[in-house]
C-alpha positions as a Markdown table, in Angstrom:
| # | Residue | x | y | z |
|---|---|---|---|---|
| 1 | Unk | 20.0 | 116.1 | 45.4 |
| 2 | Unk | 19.6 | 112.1 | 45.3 |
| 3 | Unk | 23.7 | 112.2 | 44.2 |
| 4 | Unk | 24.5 | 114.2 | 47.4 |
| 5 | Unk | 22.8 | 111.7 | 49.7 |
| 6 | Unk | 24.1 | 108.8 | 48.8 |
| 7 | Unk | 27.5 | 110.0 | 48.3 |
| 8 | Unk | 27.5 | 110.7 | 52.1 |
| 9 | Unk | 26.1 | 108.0 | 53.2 |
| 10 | Unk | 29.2 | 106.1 | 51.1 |
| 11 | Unk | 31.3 | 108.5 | 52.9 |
| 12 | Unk | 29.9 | 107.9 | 56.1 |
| 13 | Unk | 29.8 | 104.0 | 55.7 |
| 14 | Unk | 33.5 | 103.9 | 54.5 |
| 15 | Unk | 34.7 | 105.9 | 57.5 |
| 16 | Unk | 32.7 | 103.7 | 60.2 |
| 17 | Unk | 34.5 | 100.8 | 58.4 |
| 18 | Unk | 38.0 | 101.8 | 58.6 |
| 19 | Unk | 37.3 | 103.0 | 62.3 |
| 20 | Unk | 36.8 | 99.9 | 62.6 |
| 21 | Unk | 39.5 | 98.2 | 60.8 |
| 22 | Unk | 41.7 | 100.6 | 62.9 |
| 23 | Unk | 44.3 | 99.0 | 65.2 |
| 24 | Unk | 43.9 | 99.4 | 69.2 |
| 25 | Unk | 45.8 | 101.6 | 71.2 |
| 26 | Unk | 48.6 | 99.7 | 72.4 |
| 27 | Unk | 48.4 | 99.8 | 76.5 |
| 28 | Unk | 50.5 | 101.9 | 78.6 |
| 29 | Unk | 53.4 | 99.7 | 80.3 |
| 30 | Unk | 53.7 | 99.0 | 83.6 |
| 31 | Unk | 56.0 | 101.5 | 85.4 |
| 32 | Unk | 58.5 | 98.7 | 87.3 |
| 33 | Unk | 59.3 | 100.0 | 91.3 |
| 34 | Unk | 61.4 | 99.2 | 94.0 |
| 35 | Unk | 60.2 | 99.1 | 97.1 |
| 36 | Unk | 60.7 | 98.3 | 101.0 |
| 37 | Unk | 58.7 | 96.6 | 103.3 |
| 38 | Unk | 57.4 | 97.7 | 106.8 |
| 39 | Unk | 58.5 | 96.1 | 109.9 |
| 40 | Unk | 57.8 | 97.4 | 113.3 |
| 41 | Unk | 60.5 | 94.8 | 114.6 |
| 42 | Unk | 64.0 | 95.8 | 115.9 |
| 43 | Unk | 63.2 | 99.3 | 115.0 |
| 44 | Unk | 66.8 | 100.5 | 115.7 |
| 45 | Unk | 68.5 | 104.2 | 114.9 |
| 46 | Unk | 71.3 | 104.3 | 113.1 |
| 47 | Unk | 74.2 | 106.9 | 112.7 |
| 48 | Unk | 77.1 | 106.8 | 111.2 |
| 49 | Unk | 80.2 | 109.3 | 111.6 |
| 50 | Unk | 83.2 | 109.9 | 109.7 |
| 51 | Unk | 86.2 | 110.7 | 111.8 |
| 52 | Unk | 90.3 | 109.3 | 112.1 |
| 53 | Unk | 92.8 | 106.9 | 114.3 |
| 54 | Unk | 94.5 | 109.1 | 116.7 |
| 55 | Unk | 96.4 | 108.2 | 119.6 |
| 56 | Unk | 95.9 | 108.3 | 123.3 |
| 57 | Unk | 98.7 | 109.9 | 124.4 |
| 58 | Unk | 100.0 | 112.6 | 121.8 |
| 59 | Unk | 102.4 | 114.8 | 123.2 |
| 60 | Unk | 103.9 | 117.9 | 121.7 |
| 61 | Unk | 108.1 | 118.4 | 122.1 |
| 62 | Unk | 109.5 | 121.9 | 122.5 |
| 63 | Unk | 112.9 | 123.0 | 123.8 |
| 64 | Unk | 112.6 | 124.9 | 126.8 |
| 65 | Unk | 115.3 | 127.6 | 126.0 |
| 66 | Unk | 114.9 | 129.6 | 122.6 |
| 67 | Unk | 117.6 | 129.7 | 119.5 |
| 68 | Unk | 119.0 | 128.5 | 116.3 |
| 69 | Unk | 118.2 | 124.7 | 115.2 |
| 70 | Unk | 121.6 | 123.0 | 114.1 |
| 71 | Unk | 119.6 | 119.6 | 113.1 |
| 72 | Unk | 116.9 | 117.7 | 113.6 |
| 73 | Unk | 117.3 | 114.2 | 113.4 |
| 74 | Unk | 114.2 | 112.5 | 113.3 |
| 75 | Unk | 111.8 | 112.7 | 110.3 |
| 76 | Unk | 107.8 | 112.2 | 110.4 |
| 77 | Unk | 107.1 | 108.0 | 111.0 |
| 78 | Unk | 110.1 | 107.4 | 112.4 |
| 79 | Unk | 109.8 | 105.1 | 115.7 |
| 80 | Unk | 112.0 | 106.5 | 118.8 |
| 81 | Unk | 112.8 | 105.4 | 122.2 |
| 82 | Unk | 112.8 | 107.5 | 124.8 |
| 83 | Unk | 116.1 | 110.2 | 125.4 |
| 84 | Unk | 116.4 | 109.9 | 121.9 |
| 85 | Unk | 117.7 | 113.1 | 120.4 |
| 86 | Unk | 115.0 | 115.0 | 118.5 |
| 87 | Unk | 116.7 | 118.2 | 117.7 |
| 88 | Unk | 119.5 | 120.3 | 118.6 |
| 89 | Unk | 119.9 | 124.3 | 119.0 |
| 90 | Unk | 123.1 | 126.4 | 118.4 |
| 91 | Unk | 124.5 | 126.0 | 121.9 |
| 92 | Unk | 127.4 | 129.1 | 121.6 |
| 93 | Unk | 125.5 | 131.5 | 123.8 |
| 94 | Unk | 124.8 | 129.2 | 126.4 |
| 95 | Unk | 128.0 | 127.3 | 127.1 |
| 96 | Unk | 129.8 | 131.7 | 127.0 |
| 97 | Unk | 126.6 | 132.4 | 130.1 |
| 98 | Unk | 128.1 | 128.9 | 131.9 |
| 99 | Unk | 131.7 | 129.8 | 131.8 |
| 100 | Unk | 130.6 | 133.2 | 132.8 |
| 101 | Unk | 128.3 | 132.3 | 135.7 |
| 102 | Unk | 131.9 | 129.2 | 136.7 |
| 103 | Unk | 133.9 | 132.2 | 136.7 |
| 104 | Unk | 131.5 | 134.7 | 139.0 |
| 105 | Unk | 131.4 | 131.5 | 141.1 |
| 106 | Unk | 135.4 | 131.8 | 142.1 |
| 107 | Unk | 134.9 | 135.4 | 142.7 |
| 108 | Unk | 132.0 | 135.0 | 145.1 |
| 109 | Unk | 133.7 | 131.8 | 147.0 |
| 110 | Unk | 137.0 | 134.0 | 146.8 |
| 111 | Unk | 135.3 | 136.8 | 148.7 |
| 112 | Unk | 133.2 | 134.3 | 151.1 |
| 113 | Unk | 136.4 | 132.6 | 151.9 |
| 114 | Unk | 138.4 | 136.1 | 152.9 |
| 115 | Unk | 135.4 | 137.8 | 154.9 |
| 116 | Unk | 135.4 | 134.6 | 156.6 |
| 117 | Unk | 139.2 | 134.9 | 157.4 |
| 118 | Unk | 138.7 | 138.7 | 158.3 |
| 119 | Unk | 135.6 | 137.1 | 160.7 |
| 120 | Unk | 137.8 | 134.5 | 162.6 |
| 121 | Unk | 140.3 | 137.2 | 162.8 |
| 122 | Unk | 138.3 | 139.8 | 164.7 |
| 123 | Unk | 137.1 | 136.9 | 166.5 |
| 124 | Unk | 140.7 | 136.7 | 168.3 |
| 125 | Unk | 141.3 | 140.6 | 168.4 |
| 126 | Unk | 137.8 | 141.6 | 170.5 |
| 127 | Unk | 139.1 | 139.8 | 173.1 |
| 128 | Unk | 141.9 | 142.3 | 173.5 |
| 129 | Unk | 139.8 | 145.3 | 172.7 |
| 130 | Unk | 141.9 | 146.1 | 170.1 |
| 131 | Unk | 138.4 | 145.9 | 167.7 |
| 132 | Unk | 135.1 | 147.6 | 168.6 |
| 133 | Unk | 131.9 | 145.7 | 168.7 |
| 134 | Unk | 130.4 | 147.5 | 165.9 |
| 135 | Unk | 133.4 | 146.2 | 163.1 |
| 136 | Unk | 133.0 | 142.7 | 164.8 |
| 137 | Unk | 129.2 | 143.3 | 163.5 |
| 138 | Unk | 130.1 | 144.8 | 160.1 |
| 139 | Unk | 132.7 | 141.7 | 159.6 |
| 140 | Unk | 130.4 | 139.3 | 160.7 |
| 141 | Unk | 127.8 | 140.6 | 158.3 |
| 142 | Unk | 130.2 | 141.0 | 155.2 |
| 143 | Unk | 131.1 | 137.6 | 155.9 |
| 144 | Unk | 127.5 | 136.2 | 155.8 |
| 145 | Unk | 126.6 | 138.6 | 152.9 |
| 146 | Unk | 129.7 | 137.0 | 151.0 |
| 147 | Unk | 128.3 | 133.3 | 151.7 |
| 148 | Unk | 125.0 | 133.9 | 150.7 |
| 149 | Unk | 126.2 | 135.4 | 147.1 |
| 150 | Unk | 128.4 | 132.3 | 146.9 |
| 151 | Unk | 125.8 | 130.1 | 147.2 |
| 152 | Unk | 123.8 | 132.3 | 144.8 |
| 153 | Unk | 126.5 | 132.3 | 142.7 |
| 154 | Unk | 126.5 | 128.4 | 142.6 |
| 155 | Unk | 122.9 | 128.3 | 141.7 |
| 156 | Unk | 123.3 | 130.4 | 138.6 |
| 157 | Unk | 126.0 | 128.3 | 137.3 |
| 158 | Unk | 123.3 | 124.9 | 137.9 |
| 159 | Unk | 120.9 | 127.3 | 135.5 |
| 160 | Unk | 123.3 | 128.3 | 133.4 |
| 161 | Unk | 124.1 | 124.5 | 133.0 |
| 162 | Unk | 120.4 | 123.7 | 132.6 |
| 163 | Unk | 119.9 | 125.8 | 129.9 |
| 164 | Unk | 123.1 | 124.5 | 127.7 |
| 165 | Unk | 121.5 | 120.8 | 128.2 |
| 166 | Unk | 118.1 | 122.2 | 127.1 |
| 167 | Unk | 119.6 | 123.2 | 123.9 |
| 168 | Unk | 119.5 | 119.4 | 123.2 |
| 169 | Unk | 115.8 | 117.9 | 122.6 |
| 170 | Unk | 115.3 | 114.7 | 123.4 |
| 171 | Unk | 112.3 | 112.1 | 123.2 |
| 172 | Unk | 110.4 | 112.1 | 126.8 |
| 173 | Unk | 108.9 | 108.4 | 126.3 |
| 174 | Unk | 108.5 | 106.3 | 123.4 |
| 175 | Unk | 106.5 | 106.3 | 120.1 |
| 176 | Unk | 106.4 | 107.4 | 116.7 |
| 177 | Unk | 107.0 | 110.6 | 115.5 |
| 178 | Unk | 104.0 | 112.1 | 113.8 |
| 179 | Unk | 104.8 | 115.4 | 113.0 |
| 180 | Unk | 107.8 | 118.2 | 112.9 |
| 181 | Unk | 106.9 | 121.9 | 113.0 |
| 182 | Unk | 110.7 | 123.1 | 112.9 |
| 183 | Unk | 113.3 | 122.5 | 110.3 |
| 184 | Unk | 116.9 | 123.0 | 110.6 |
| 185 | Unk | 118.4 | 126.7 | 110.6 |
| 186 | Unk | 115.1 | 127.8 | 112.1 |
| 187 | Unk | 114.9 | 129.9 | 115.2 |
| 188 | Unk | 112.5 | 128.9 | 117.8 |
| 189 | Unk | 110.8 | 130.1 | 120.6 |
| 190 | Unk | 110.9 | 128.7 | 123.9 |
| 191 | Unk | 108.4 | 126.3 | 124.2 |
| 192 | Unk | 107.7 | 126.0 | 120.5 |
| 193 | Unk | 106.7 | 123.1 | 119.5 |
| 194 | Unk | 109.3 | 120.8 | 117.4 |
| 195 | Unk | 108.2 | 117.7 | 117.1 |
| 196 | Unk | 105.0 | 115.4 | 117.8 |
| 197 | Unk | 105.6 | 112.0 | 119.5 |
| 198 | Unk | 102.5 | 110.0 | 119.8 |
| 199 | Unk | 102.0 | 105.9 | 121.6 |
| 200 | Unk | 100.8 | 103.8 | 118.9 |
| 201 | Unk | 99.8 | 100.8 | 121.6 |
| 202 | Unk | 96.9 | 102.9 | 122.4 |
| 203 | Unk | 95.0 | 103.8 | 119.3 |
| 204 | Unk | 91.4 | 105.3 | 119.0 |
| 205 | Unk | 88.6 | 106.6 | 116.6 |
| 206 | Unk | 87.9 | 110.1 | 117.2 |
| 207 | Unk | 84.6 | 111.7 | 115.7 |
| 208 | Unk | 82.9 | 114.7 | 115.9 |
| 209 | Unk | 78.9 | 114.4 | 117.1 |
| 210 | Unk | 76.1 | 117.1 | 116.2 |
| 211 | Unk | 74.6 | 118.4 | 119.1 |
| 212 | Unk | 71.3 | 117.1 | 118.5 |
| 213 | Unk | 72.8 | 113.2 | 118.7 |
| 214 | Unk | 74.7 | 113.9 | 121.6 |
| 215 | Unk | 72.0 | 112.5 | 124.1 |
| 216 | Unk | 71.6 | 109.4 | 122.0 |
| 217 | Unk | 75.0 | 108.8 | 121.2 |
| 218 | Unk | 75.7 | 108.4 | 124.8 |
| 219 | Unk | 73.5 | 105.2 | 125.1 |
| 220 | Unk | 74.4 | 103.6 | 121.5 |
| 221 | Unk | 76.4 | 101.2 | 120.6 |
| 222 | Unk | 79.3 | 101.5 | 118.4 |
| 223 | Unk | 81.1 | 99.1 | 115.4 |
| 224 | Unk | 84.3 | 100.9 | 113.7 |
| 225 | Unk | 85.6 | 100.5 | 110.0 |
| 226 | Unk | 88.6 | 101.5 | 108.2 |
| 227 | Unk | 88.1 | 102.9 | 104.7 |
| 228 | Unk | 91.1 | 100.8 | 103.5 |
| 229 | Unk | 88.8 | 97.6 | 105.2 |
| 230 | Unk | 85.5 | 98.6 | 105.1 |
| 231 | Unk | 83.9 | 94.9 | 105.4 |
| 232 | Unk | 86.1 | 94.7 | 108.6 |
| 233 | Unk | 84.2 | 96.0 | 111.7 |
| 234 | Unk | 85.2 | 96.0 | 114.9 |
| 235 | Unk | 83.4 | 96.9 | 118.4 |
| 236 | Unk | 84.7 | 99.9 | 120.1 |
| 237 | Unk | 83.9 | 101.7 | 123.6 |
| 238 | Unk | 83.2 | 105.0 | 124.4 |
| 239 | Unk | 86.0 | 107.0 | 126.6 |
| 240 | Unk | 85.9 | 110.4 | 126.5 |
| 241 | Unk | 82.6 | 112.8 | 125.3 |
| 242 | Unk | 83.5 | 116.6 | 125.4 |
| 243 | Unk | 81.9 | 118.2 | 128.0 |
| 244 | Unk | 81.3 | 121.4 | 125.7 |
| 245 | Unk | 80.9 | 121.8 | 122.3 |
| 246 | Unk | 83.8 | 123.4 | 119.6 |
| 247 | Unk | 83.3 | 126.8 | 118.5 |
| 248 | Unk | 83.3 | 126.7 | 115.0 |
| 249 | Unk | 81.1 | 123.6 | 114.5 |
| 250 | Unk | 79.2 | 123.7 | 117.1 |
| 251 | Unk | 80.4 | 119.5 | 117.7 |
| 252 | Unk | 81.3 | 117.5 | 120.5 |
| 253 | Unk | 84.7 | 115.3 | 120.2 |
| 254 | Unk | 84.0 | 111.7 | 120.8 |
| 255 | Unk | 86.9 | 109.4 | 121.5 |
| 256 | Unk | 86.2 | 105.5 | 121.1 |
| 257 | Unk | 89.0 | 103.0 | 122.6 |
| 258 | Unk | 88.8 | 99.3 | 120.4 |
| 259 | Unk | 87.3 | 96.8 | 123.2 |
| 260 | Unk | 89.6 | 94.0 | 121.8 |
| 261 | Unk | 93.2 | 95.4 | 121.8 |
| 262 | Unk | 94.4 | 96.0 | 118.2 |
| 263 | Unk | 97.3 | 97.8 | 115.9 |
| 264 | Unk | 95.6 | 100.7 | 114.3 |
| 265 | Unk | 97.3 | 102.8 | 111.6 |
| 266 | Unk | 97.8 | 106.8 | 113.0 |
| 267 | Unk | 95.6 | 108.9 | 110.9 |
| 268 | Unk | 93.8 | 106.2 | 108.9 |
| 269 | Unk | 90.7 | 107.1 | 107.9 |
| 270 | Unk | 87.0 | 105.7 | 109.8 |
| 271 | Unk | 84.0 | 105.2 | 109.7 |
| 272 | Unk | 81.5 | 104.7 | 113.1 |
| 273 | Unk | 78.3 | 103.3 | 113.1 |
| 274 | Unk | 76.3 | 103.9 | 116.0 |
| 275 | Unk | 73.0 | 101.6 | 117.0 |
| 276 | Unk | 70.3 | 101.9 | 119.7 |
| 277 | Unk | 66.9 | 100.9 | 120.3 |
| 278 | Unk | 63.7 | 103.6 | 119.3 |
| 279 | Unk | 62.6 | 105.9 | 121.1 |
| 280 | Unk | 59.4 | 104.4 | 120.9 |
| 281 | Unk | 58.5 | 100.6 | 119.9 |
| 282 | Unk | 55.8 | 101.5 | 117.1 |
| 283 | Unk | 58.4 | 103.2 | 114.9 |
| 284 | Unk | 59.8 | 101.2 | 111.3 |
| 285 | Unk | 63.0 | 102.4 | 109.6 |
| 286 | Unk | 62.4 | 102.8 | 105.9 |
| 287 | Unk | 64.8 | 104.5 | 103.4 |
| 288 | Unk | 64.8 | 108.2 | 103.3 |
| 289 | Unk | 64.4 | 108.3 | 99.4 |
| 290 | Unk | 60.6 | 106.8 | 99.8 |
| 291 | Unk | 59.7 | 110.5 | 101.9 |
| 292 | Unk | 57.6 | 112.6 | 99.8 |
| 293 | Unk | 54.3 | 115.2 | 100.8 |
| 294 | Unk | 50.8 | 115.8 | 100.6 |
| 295 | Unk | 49.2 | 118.9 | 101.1 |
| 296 | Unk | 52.7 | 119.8 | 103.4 |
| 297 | Unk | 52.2 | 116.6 | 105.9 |
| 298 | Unk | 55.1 | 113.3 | 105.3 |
| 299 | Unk | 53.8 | 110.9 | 103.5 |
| 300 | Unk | 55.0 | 107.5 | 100.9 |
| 301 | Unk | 53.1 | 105.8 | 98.1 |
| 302 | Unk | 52.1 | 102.3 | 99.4 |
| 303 | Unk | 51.5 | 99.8 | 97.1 |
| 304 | Unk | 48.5 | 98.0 | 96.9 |
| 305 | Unk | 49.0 | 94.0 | 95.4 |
| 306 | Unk | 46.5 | 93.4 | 92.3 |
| 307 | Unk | 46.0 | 89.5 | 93.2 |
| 308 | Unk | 49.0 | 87.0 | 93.2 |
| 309 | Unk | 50.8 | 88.3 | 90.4 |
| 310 | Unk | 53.5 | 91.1 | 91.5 |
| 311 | Unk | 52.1 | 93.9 | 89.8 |
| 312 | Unk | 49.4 | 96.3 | 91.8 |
| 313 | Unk | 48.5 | 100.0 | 92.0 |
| 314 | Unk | 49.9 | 102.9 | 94.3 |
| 315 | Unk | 48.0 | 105.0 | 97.0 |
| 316 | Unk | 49.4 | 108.2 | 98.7 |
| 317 | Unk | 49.6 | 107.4 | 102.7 |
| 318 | Unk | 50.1 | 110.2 | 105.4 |
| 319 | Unk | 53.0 | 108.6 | 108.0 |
| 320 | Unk | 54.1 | 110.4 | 110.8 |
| 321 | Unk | 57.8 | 110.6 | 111.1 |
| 322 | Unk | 60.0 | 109.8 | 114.7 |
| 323 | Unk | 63.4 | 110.4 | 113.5 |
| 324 | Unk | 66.2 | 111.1 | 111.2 |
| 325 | Unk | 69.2 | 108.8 | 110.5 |
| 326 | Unk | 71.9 | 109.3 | 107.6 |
| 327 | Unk | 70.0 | 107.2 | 104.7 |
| 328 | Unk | 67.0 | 106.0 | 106.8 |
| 329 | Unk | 63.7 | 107.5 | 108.3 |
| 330 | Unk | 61.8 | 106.0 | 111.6 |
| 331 | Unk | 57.8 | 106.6 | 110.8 |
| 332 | Unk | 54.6 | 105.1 | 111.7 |
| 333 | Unk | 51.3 | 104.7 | 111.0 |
| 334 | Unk | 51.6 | 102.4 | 108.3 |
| 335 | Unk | 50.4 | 98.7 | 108.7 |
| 336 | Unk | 53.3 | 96.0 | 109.2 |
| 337 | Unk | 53.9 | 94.4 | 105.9 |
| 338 | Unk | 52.8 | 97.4 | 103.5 |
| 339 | Unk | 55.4 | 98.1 | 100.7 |
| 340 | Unk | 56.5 | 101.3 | 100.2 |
| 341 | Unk | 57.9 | 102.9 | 96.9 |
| 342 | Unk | 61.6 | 103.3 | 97.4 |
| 343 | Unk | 62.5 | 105.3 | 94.1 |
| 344 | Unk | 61.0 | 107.1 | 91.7 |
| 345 | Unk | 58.4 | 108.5 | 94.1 |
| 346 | Unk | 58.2 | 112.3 | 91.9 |
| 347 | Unk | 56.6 | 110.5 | 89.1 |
| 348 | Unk | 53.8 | 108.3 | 90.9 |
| 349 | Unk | 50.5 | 109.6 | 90.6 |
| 350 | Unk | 47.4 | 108.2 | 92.9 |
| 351 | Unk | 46.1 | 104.6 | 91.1 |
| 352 | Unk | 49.0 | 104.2 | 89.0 |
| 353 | Unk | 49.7 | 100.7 | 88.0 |
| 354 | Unk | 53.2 | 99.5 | 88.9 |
| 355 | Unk | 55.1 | 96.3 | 88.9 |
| 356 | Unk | 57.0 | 94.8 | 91.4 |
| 357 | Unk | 60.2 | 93.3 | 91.5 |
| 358 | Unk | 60.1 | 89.7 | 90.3 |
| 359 | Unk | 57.1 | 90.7 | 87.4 |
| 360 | Unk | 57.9 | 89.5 | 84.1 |
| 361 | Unk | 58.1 | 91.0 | 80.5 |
| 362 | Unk | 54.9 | 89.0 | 80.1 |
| 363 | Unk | 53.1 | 89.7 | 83.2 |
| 364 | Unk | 53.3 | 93.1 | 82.7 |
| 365 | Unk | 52.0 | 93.6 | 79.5 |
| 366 | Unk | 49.5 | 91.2 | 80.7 |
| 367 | Unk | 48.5 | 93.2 | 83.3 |
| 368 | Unk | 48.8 | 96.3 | 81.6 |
| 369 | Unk | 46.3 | 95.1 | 79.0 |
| 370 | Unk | 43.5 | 94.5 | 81.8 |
């Protein structure tokens, strides 16, 4: 029984010493953050939109008499003055209906020009009774009958004519040509369009603008980019704001002139950044990203600073949010200054230690070892 006591009390004693031999648990490392900081200053909303350079003035060309298309002779970019031809129709039919309404002409004129003779002539018989009143009526009628078709005759020749110079298309003011609809051999409607003409002196950014940023798109103000240039911005004034919103997406067109004059490529893609003041003044824009929740309410981990060193801990903070922007939020309730966990906000955890931007290798380990 002795044996058994003393060899657990050897047991015992050689298990306390290598317990404490053991090495330390290593500390757990610093998770490293980024975050923003609060300002309550120049609060602004931002919005930006994604829309294209179209012209001002964009009109469509059609021919106003229907047929066969013999050539077009303009191609998509090409510049054109204006009476240029754009396109020409098979023109067979209509010069046949001119001759045709030139020769109904003669005939009319010929039969004005002998009921008038047969008018002058009972004009000299009546006199002599040898013609009743009633054919001095009749011949004074035909005669006025066979004017009237004369001149009706004349104006169907000027239509006729019309139409066989409508079979040619030309260019009603100057521009570029930005699109064809028709190719040659095609038949075409009346009033079909042919080809698009638009005025490239008078480019503008056109965007489309959700119905819940209409009011405050009214009262922004508005810089323009080019994706080919996008460090180049320009300034740009609202002209026209539909009045009514489009059908399908339930968007309202928004065209924006350039306040400085300037050559804009047709169909070039931009981008428009729209800026106004808060609603209210005690609102702070900080990135969307740094939104999480608790218990269903908005709220962001704020960092609080562990001394001078830029390490510290994080603390779950109800905000209560003003407004949306594409990459931004506008909250409040947070004090001015507070820094605000930008990324990574899924895998904080209340009283987690965190380091800053700017801590050191050695920092943090010092810091984590505390």
């Amino acid at each position: 029984m002795k044996t058994s006591y003393a060899t657990v009390l050897l047991a015992v004693s050689i298990a306390a010493m290598l317990a404490a031999c053991a090495p330390d648990k290593p500390p757990e490392a610093l998770r490293s953050v980024r975050t923003a900081e609060v300002r309550y200053d120049k609060a602004e909303e931002t919005n930006r939109y994604t829309g294209t350079v179209q012209a001002r003035h964009e009109v469509d060309h059609a021919f106003r008499v229907g047929g066969k298309i013999m050539a077009r002779k303009v191609d998509v970019g090409q510049t054109v003055r204006e009476g240029d031809v754009l396109a020409v129709l098979d023109e067979t039919d209509y010069r046949l209906a001119e001759e045709a309404a030139r020769q109904q002409l003669v005939a009319a004129q010929t039969q004005a020009r002998q009921a008038e003779s047969d008018r002058r002539r009972n004009q000299e018989l009546i006199g002599d009774g040898a013609v009743s009143t009633a054919e001095d009526e009749h011949t004074q009628s035909g005669a006025v009958k066979a004017k009237a078709a004369a001149e009706a005759a004349a104006r169907q020749l000027e239509l006729a004519r019309n139409r066989l110079a409508y079979a040619v298309l030309r260019a009603s003011r100057s521009g570029v040509v930005t699109a064809t609809r028709a190719e040659s051999g095609q038949v075409v409607a009346e009033g079909q369009p042919v080809v698009s003409i638009a005025n490239p002196g008078e480019p503008e950014v056109v965007v489309d603008v959700p119905e819940d940023q209409v009011a405050s798109f009214k009262t922004a103000r508005y810089r323009a980019s080019l994706a080919a240039a996008p460090g180049e911005t320009f300034d740009v004034a609202l002209r026209e704001l539909a009045p009514q919103a489009a059908a399908q997406t339930r968007t309202y067109r928004a065209r924006l002139k350039p306040v400085t004059p300037r050559s804009l490529p047709l169909g070039a893609t931009a981008t428009l950044v729209a800026q106004r003041a808060a609603a209210e003044a005690a609102v702070a824009p900080i990135p969307a990203a740094a939104i999480t929740q608790s218990k269903g309410r908005p709220a962001v981990w704020v960092v609080r600073r562990a001394g001078p060193e830029p390490v510290g801990t994080v603390e779950l903070a109800e905000v209560a949010v003003h407004g949306y922007g594409n990459d931004e939020v506008l909250v409040s309730g947070l004090p001015a200054g507070a820094l605000v966990v930008t990324a990574g906000v899924q895998k904080m955890a209340p009283g987690a230690r965190v380091a800053l931007p700017g801590a050191s290798a050695s920092t943090a380990a010092k810091q984590a070892a505390r």
